[in-house]
Backbone as CSV, one residue per row, in Angstrom:
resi,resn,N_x,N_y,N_z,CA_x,CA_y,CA_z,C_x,C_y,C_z
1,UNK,176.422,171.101,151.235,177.697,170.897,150.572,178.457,172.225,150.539
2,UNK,180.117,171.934,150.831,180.155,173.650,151.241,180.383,173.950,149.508
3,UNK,180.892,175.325,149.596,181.037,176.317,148.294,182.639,175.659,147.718
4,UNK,182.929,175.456,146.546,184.314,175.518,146.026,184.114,176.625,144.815
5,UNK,185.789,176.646,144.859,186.018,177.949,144.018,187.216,177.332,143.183
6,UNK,186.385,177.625,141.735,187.252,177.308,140.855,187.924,178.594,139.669
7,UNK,188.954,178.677,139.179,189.953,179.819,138.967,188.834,179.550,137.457
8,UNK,188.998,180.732,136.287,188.128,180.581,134.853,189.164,179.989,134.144
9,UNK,190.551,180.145,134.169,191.741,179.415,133.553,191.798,178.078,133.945
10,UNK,191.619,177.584,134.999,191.674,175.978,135.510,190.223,175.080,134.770
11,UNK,189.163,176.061,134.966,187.912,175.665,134.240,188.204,175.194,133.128
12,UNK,188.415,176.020,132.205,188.908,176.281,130.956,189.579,174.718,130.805
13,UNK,190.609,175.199,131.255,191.333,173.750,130.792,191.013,172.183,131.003
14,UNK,190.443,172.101,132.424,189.856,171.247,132.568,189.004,170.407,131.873
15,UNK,187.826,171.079,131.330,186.750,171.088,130.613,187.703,170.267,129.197
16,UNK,188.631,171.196,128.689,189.291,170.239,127.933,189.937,168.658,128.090
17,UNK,190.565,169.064,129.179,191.477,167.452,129.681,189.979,166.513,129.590
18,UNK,189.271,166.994,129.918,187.785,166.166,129.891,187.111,165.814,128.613
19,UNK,187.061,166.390,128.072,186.333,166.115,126.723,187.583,165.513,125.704
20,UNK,188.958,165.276,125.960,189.915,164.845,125.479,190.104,163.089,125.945
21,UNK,189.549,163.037,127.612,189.439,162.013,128.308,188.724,161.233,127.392
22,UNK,187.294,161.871,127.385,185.591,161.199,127.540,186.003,160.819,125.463
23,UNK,186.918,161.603,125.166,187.210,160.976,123.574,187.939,160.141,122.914
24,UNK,188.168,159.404,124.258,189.406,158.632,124.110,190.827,159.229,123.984
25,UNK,191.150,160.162,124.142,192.486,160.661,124.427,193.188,160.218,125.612
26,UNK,192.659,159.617,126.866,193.065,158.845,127.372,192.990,157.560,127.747
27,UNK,194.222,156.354,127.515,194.111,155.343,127.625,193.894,154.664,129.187
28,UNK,193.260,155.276,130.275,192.781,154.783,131.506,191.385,154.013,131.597
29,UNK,190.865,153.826,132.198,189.867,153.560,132.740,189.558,154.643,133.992
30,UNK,189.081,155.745,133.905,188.369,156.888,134.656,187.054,157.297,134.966
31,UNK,186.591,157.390,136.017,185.352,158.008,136.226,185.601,159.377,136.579
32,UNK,185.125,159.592,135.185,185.419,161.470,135.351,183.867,161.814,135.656
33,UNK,182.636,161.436,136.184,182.101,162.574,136.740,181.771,162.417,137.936
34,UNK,182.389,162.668,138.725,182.693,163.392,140.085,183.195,164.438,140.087
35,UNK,184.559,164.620,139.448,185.142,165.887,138.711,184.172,166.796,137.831
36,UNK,183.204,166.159,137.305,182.211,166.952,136.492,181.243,167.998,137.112
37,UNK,180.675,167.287,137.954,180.127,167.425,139.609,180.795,167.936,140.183
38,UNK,181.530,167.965,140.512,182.434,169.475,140.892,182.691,170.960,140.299
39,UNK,183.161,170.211,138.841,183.024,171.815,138.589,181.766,172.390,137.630
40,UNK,180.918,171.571,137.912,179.014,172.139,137.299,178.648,172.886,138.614
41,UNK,179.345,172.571,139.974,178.850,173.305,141.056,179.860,174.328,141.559
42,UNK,181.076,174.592,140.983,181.836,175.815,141.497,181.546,176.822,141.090
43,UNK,181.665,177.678,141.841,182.173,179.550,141.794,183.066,179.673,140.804
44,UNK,183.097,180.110,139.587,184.151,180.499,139.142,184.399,182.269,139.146
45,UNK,186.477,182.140,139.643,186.718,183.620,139.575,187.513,183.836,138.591
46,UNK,187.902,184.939,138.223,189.346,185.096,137.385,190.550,184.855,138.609
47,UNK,191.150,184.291,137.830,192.508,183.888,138.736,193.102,185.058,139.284
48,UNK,193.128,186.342,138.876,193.719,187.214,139.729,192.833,187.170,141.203
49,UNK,191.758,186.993,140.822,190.777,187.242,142.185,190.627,186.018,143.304
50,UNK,191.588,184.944,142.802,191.760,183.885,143.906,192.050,184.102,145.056
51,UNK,191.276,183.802,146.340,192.118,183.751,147.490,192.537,182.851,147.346
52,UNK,193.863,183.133,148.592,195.536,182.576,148.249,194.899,181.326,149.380
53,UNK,194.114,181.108,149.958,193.636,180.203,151.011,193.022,178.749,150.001
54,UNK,193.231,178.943,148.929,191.683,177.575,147.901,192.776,176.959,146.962
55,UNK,192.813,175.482,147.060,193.279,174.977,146.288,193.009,174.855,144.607
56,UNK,193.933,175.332,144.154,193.929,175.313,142.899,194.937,174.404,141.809
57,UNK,194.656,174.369,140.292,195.717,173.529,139.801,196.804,173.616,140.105
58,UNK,197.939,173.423,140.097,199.298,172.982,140.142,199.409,173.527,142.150
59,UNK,198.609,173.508,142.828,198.454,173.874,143.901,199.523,172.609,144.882
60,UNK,200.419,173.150,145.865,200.920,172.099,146.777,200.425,172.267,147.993
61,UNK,199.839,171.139,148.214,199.325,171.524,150.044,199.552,170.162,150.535
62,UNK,199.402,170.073,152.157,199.744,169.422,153.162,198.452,169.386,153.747
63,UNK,198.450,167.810,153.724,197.407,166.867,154.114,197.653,166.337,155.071
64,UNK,195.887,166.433,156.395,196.721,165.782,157.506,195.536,164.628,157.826
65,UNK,195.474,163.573,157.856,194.627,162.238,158.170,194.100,162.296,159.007
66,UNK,192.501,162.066,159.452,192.154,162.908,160.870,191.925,161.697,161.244
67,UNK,191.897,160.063,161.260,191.813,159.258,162.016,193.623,158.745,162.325
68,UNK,194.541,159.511,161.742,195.758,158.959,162.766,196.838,160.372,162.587
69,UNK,197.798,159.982,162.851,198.615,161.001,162.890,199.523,161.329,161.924
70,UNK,199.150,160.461,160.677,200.136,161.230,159.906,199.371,161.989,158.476
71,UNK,200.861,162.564,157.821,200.192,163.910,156.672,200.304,163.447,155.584
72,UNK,200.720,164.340,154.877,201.254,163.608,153.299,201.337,165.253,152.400
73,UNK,202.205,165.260,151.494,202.077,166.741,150.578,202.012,166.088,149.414
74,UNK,200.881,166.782,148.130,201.008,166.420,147.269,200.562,167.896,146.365
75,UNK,200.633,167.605,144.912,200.469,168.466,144.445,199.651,168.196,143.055
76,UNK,198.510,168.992,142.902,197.310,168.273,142.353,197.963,168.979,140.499
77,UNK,197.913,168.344,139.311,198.187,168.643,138.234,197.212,168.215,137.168
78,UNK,197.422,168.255,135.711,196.743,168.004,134.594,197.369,165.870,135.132
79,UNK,196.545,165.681,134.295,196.885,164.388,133.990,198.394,163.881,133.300
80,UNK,198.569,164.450,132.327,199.636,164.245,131.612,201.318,164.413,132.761
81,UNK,201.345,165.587,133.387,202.152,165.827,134.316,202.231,165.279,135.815
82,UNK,201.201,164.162,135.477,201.318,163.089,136.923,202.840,162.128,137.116
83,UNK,203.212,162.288,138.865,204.216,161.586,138.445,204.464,161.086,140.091
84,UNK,203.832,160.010,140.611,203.461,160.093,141.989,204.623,159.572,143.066
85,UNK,205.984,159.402,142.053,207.095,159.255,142.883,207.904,160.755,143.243
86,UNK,207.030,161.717,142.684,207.182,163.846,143.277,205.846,163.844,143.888
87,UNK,204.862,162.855,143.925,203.910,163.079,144.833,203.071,164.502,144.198
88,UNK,202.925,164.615,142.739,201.878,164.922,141.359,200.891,164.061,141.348
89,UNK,199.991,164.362,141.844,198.773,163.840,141.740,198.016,164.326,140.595
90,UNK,197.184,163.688,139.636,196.573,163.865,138.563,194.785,164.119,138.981
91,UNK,194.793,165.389,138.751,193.510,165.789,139.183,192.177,164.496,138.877
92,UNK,192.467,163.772,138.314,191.357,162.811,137.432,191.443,161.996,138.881
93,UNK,192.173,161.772,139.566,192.477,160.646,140.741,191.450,161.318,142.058
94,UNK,190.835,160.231,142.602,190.134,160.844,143.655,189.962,161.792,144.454
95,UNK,191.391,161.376,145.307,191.842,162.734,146.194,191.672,164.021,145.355
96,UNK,192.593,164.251,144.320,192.364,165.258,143.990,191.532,166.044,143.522
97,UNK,190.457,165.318,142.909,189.190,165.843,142.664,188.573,165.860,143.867
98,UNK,188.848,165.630,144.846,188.235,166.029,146.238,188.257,167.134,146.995
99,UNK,189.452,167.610,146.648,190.899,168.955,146.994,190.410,169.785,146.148
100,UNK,189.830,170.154,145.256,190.099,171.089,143.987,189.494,171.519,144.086
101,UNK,189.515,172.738,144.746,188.631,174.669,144.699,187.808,174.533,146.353
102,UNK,188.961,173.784,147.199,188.114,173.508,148.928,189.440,174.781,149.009
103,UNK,189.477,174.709,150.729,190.489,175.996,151.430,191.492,175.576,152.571
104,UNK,192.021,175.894,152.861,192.929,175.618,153.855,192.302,175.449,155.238
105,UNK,192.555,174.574,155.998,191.464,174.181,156.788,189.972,173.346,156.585
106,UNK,189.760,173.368,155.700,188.557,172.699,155.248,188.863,170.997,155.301
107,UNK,188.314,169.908,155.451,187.764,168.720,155.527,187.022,168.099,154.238
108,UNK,188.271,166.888,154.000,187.582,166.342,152.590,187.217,164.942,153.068
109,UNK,186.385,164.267,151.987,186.430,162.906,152.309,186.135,162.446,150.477
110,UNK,186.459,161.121,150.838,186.374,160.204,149.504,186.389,158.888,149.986
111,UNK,186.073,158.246,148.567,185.985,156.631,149.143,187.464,155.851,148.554
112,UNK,187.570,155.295,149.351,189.168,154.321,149.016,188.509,152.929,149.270
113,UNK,189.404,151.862,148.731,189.160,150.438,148.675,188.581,149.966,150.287
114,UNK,189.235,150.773,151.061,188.786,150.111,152.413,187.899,151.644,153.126
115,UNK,186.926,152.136,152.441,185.797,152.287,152.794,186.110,153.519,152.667
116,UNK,186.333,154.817,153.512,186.315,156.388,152.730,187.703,157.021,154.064
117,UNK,188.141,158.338,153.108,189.051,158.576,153.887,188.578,159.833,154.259
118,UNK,189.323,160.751,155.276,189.026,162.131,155.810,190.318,162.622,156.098
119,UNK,190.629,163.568,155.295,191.605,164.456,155.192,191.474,166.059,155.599
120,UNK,192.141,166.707,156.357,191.654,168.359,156.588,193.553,168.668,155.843
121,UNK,192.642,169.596,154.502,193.899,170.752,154.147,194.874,171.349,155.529
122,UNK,195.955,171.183,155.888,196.405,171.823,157.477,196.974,172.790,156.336
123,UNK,197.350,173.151,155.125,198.605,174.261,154.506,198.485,173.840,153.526
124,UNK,198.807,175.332,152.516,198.901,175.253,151.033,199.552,176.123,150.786
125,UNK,201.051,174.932,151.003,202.680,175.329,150.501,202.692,176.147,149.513
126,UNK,202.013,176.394,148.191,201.923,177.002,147.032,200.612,177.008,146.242
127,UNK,200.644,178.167,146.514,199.527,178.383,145.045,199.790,179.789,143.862
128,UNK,199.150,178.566,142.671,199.784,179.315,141.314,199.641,180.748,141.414
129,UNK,198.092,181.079,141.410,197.656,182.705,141.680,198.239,183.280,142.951
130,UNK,198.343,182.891,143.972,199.290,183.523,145.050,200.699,183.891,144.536
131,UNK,200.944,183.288,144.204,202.481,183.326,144.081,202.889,184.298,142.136
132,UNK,201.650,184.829,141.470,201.776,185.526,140.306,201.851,184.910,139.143
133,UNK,201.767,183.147,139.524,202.051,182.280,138.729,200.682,181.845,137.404
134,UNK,200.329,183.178,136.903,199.016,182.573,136.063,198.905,181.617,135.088
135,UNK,199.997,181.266,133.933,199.858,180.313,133.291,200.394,179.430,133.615
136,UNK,200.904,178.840,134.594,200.794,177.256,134.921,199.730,175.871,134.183
């Protein structure tokens, strides 16, 4: 399984949106541990020390479908700031817990209703720590 890298500020918060989830603070139906499983197995850095290459929260990157030809950009957020007609994806949602602390170039997969998808990061339009952006 390769390495992900998760920022100590994204941890941080996360860990909350989670234990806010798992307390009923949110009215979904979620399977939050996959996301859990993710970040029980990341690297964590201080966000200054992010490479600008690893998806992180409020991160925008460009997704490219490796069984056809097309992409998609989205941009992975807290839950609350989901809004999928700006194409805000809510980290709790598959994809994005799939995306979260991989690299540019790297190869994801997940399962969708019609069996699993495979996505390779091609670009990551923005990221918070690249760009000086720490409290996002």
């Amino acid at each position: 399984m390769k390495e992900i890298i998760i920022s100590s500020l994204d941890m941080a918060r996360l860990r909350g949106h989670i234990a806010k989830a798992r307390s009923g603070g949110i009215n979904a139906p979620i399977n939050l541990n996959p996301l859990q499983a993710e970040l029980d197995r990341a690297k964590i850095l201080p966000p200054e020390k992010m490479p600008p290459d690893v998806v992180t929260m409020h991160s925008i990157v460009k997704l490219d479908y490796l069984n056809s030809d097309k992409s998609m950009q989205i941009q992975i957020v807290y839950p609350h700031e989901a809004d999928s007609r700006q194409q805000k994806i809510s980290v709790f949602a598959p994809v994005a817990t799939a995306l979260l602390g991989y690299r540019k170039g790297d190869t994801v997969k997940w399962k969708v209703p019609t069996g699993e998808a495979e996505l390779r990061i091609s670009e990551i339009i923005y990221q918070p720590e690249a760009s000086g952006d720490m409290e996002l």
